[in-house]
C-alpha positions in Angstrom: -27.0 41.0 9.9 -27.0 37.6 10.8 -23.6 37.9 13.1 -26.0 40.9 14.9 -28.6 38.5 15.5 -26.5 35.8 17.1 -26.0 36.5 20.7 -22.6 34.7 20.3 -20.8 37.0 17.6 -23.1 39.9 18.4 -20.8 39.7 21.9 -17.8 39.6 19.8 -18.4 43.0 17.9 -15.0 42.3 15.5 -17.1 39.7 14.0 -19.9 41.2 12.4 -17.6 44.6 11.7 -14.8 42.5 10.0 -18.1 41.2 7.9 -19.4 45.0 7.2 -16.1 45.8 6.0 -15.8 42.9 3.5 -19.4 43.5 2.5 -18.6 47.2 1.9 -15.3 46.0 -0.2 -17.0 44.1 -2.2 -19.8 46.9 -3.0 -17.1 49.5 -3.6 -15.0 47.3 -5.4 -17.8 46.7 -8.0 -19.2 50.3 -8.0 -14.9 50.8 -9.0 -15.1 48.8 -11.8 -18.6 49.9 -13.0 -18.0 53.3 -13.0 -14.0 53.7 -13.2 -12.7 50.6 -15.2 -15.4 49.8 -17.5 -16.2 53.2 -19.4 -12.5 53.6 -20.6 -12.6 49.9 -21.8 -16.1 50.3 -24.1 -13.5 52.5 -26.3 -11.5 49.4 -27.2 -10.5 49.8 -30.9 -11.6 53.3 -31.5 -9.7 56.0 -33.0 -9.2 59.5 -31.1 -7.3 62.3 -31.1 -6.2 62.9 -27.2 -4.1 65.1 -25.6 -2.1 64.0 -22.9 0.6 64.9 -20.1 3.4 62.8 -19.9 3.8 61.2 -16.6 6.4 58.4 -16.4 9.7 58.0 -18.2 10.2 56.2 -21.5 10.8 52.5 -21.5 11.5 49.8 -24.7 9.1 46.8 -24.9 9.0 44.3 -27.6 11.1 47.1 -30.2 8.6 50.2 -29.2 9.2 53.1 -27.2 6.2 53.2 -24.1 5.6 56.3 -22.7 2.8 56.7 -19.5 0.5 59.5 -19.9 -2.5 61.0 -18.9 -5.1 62.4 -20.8 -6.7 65.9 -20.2 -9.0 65.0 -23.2 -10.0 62.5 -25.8 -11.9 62.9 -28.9 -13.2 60.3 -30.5 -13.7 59.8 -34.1 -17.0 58.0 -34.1 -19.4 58.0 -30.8 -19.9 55.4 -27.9 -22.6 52.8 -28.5 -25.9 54.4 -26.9 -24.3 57.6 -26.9 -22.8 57.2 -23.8 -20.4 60.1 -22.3 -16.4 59.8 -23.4 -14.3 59.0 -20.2 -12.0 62.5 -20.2 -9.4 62.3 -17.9 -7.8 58.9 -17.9 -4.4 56.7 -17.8 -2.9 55.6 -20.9 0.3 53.2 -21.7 1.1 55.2 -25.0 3.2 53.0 -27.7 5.1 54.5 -30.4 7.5 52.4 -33.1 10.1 55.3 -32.9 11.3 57.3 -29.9 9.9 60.8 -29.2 11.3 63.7 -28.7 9.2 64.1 -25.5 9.9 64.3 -21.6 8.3 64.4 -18.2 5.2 66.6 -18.0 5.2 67.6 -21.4 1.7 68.1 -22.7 1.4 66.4 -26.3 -1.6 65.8 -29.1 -1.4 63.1 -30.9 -3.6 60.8 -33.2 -3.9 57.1 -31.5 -5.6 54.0 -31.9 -7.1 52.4 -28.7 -6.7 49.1 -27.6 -8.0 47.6 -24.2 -4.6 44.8 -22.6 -4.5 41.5 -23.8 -5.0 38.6 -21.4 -1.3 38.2 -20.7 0.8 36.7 -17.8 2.1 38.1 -14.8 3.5 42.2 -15.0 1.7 42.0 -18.8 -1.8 40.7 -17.4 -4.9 42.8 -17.9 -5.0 42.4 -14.2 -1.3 43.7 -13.6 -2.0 46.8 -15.4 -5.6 47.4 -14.0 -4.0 47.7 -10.7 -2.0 50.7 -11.9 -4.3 52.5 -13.2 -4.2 51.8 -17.0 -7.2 50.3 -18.6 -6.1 51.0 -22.5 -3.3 51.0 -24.7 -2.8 53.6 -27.1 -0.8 53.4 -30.4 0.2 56.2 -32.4 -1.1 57.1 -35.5 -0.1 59.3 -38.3 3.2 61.4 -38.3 4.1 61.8 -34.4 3.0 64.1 -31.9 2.3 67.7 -31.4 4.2 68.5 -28.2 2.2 71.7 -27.0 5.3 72.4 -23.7 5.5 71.6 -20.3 2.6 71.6 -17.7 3.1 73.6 -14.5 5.3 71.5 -12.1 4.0 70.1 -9.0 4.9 67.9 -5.9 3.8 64.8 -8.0 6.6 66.1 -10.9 9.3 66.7 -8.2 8.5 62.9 -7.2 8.7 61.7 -10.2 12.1 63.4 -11.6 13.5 62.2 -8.1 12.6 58.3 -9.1 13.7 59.3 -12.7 17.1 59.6 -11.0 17.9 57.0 -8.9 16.9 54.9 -12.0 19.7 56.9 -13.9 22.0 56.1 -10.9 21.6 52.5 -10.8 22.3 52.0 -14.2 25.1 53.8 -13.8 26.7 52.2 -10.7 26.1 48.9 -11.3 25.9 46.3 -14.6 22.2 46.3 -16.3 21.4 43.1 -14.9 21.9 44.0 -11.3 20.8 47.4 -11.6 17.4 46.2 -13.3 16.7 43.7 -9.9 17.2 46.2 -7.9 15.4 48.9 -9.7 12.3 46.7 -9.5 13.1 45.3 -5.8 13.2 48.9 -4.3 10.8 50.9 -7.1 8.6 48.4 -8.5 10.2 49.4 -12.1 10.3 45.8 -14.2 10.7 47.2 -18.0 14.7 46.0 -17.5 14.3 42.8 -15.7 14.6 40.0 -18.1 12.0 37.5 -19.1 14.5 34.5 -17.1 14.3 36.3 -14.3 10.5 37.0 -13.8 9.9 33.1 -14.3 12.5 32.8 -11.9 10.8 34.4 -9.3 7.1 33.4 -10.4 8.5 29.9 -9.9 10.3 30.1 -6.5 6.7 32.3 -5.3 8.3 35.8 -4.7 6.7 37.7 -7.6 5.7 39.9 -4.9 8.7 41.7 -4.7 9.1 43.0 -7.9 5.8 45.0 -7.5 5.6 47.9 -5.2 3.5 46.1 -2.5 2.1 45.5 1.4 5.7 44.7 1.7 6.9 48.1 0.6 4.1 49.8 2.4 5.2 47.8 5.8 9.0 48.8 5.5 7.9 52.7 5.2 5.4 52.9 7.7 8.0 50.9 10.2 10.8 53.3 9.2 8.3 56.8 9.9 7.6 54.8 13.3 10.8 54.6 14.3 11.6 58.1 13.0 8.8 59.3 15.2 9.9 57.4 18.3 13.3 58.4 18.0 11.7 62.0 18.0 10.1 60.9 21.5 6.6 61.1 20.2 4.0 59.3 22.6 4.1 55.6 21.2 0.1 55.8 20.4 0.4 58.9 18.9 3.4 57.9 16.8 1.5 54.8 15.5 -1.7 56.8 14.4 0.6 58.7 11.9 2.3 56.0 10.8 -1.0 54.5 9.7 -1.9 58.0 8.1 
């Protein structure tokens, strides 16, 4: 408002639009966290009974088996504080001490405890695994899981199974170490990437690149430009769906 009042910057429309948008980032981002992050996280060390479709393949952290899922219910043994509605559909980094005899898509019931991410450090931080999606941890309880079969396939599963294998392939074309960089370089996939090499790259300041970034997002919209030029697009044209 006050950028609209000053003849000056009111001239210069970019500057009171570049401050709408940040006002309007900062609004939505806080509506996010109200109404997305914070309802899964009032269930922090409650028991439930969820069930769950399995949506990212098995890795081994500290000596358990981590499976990515994501719930199509949750029940919880006692209710919210204030009575408050149970969040339904959301993502979970599901822990067990043994391996499971579960895969991709698989739709499985299973007893867990629920525990909100510990302030940890870098690709362990609350913060880290906000930005994926996953506000709680859940650790199995009782004797396994019920696996109920597989969910109906989709794009998202073909997607998946298609990352699921070039994994596979660099592990089998190239030693673990190598095959672990690259895996996170090109995929954002840091389960194999040793503890050395994280600080390694926290300390020389290109932690960046082991997340799937602005940087990843700028390589693929410059590679579907140049596709579209190549197909003699108009250059406008071709730009507008490389932002899309």
């Amino acid at each position: 408002a006050a950028a609209l009042a000053v003849r000056v910057t009111r001239k210069r429309g970019i500057i009171p639009l570049a401050f709408l948008c940040a006002a309007a980032a900062c609004f939505t981002t806080g509506l996010f966290l109200q109404k997305v992050v914070e309802p899964p996280r009032r269930m922090d060390g409650m028991q439930a009974v969820v069930t769950a479709k399995v949506v990212g393949s098995p890795e081994r952290s500290n000596g358990r088996e981590i499976y990515e899922v994501e719930t199509l219910s949750v029940a919880l043994e006692e209710p919210l504080p204030g009575g408050e509605e149970v969040p339904q559909r959301i993502k979970l980094r599901f822990s067990s001490s043994t391996p499971l005899d579960i895969s991709l898509y698989d739709i499985i019931s299973a007893n867990v405890y629920l525990q909100a991410p510990s302030a940890g450090n870098g690709y362990t931080s609350k913060l880290s695994y906000q930005s994926e999606g996953i506000y709680l941890f859940a650790y199995l309880r009782g004797n396994g899981v019920e696996n109920l079969g597989q969910a109906p396939h989709d794009l998202r599963y073909v997607v998946l199974r298609g990352r699921s294998a070039l994994l596979f392939q660099l592990g089998t074309l190239l030693p673990e170490k190598q095959s672990s960089l690259i895996a996170g370089l090109i995929l954002g996939e840091k389960s194999g990437i040793s503890d050395q090499v994280i600080a390694d790259f926290k300390v020389c300041g290109i932690s960046h690149l082991l997340a799937v970034s602005g940087l990843h997002t700028a390589f693929f919209a410059q590679m579907l430009l140049f596709l579209f030029l190549h197909l003699h697009i108009p250059r406008r044209l071709a730009h507008l769906l490389a932002a899309v």
